[in-house]
N, C-alpha and C positions, 0 to 999 in steps of 0.2 A: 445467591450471587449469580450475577448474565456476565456468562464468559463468550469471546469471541476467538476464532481461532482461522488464523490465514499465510498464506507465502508469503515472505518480503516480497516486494517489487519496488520500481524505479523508479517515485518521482509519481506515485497511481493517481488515478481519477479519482475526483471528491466522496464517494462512494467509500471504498476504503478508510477513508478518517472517519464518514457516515457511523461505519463499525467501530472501529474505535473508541469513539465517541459514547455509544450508547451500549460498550457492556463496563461493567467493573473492573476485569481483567481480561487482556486480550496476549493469546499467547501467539508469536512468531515462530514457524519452524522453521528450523536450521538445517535438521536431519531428515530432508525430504529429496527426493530427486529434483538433482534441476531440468529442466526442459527447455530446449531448443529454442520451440514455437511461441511460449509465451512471454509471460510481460516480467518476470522477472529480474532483467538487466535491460529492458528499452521501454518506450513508449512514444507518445505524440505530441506532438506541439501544432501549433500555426505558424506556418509561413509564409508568406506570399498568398493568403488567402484558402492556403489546403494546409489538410494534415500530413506534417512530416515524422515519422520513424529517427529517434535518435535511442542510441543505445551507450552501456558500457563496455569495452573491449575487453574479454576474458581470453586470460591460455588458453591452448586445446588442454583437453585431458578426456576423459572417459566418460563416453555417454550414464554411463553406471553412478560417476558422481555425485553425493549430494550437494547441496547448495553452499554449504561448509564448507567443505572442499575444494570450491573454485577459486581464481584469483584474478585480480584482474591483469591485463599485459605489461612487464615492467618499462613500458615507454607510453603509457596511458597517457594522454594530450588534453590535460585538465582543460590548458585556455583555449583550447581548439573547440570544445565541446561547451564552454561558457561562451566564444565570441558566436556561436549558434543560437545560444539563447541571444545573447543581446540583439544580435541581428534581426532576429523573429521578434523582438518585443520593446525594443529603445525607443520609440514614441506610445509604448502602452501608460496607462494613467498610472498606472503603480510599479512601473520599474523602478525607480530609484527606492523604492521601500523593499522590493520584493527580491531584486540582483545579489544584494549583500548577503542573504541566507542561503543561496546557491552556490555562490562564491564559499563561502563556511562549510556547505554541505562537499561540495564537489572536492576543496584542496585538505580534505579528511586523508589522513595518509593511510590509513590501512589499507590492504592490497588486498583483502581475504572479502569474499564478493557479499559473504553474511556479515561482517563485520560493519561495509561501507554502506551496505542497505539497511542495518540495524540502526548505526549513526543517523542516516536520510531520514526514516520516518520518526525518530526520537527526537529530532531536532526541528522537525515538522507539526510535531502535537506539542511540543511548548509552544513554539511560532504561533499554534491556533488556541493554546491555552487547554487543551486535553490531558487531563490529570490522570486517564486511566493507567491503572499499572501494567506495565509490558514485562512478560517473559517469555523467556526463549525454550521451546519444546525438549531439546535434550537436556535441560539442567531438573527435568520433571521426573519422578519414579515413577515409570510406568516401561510395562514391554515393550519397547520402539521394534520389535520386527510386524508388530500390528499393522494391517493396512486400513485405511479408508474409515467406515462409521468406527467400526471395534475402534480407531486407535484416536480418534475423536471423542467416543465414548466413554475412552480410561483414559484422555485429559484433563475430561470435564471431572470426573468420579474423584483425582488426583488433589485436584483444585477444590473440590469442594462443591461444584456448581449445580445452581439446582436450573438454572434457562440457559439454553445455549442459543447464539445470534448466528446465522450463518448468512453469508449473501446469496442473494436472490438467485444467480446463475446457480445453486447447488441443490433447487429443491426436488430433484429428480434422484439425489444421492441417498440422502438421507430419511430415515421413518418416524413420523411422529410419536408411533404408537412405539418402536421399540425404545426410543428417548425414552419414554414415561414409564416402560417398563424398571428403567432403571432410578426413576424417581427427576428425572429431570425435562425440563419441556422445553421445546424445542419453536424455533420463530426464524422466520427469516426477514434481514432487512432489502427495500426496496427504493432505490432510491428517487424522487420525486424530480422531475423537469426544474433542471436550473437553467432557465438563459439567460447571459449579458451582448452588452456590446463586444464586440468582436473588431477593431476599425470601421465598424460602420458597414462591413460586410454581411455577407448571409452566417448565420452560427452554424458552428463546427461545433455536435455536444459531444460530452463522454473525454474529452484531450486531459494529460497529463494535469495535476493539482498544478503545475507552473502556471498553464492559462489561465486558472482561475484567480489564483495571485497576482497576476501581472494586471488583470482587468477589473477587481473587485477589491474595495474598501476591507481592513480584517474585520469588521464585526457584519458587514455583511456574510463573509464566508463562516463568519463563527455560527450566524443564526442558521443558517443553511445547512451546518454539517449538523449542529443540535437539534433541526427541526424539519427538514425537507424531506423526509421520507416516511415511510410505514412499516409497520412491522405486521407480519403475514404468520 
């Protein structure tokens, strides 16, 4: 069984479903630190021709928090953050198909920041017709004070899995040889150059799964996420 194993994030680049896409189960951690700096409550769009930074508004609370733990701010400005999108994309070819699953995804009431991000990407692999099964890493028995390969390691062991997928930014983490040690092999995916139109401008790659919604036919993105990349 090819298990894949990654953080929620907001809304991520094609890449992401990429994963998804090509293992059997793909487990979401819940019970991981959140961080600052990256992509797990913002990401990019097109606006005006650049890429813009939109995010979700979370409480303060304790850099120590896991992802679990956060929430988002009880005055969150759903249509504030949808009249963004529309603004960035109401003459793009596939707005009117693409607005109403963000609208869906965005007015999700849950406040809890794993909860709203579990909803987004589960309502995004039906959207692309991604059958893999998704779970969430604390409903798993395994030692969660593990860090890093060990705790990726007794995921896979957990689940069964004999291939693990990992994205391509993480091949410097992980060892081929101690995967196989434990009976399981190890691949990373890559994802392959997708450009579209963009208004006719210069491409902006790597922006938010939104851009590529807004600008591409679904079986176009569906062939893309099933077939545009390599495994390493």
């Amino acid at each position: 069984m090819r298990v894949g194993i990654m953080q929620p994030y907001f809304f991520p680049y094609i890449g992401y479903f990429q994963l998804i896409g090509v293992v059997d189960f793909f487990i979401v951690y819940d019970n991981i630190k959140y961080t600052k700096k990256g992509w797990i409550n913002r990401n990019r769009i097109l606006q005006n021709s650049k890429d813009v930074i939109f995010s979700l508004p979370l409480k303060s609370a304790s850099d120590y928090f896991d992802v679990r733990e956060r929430e988002l701010v009880a005055d969150f400005n759903r249509e504030k953050l949808l009249n963004q999108f529309k603004e960035a994309y109401r003459r793009a070819p596939y707005f009117a198909v693409t607005f109403p699953l963000l609208e869906q995804i965005l007015w999700y009431k849950d406040v809890n920041l794993f909860g709203f991000l579990y909803n987004s990407i589960d309502r995004i692999c039906v959207h692309f017709g991604i059958t893999t099964k998704i779970m969430i890493s604390s409903d798993i028995a395994i030692n969660h004070d593990l860090k890093n390969q060990d705790k990726v390691l007794a995921l896979c062991s957990a689940v069964g899995a004999t291939n693990y997928v990992n994205a391509i930014g993480g091949m410097e983490l992980y060892s081929k040889e101690t995967f196989m040690e434990k009976g399981i092999a190890l691949n990373f995916i890559k994802s392959k150059p997708f450009e579209y139109q963009q208004f006719g401008n210069a491409f902006v790659p790597w922006l938010s799964i939104i851009d590529v919604m807004m600008f591409n036919p679904l079986e176009t993105i569906r062939t893309a996420i099933f077939t545009n990349y390599e495994l390493i």
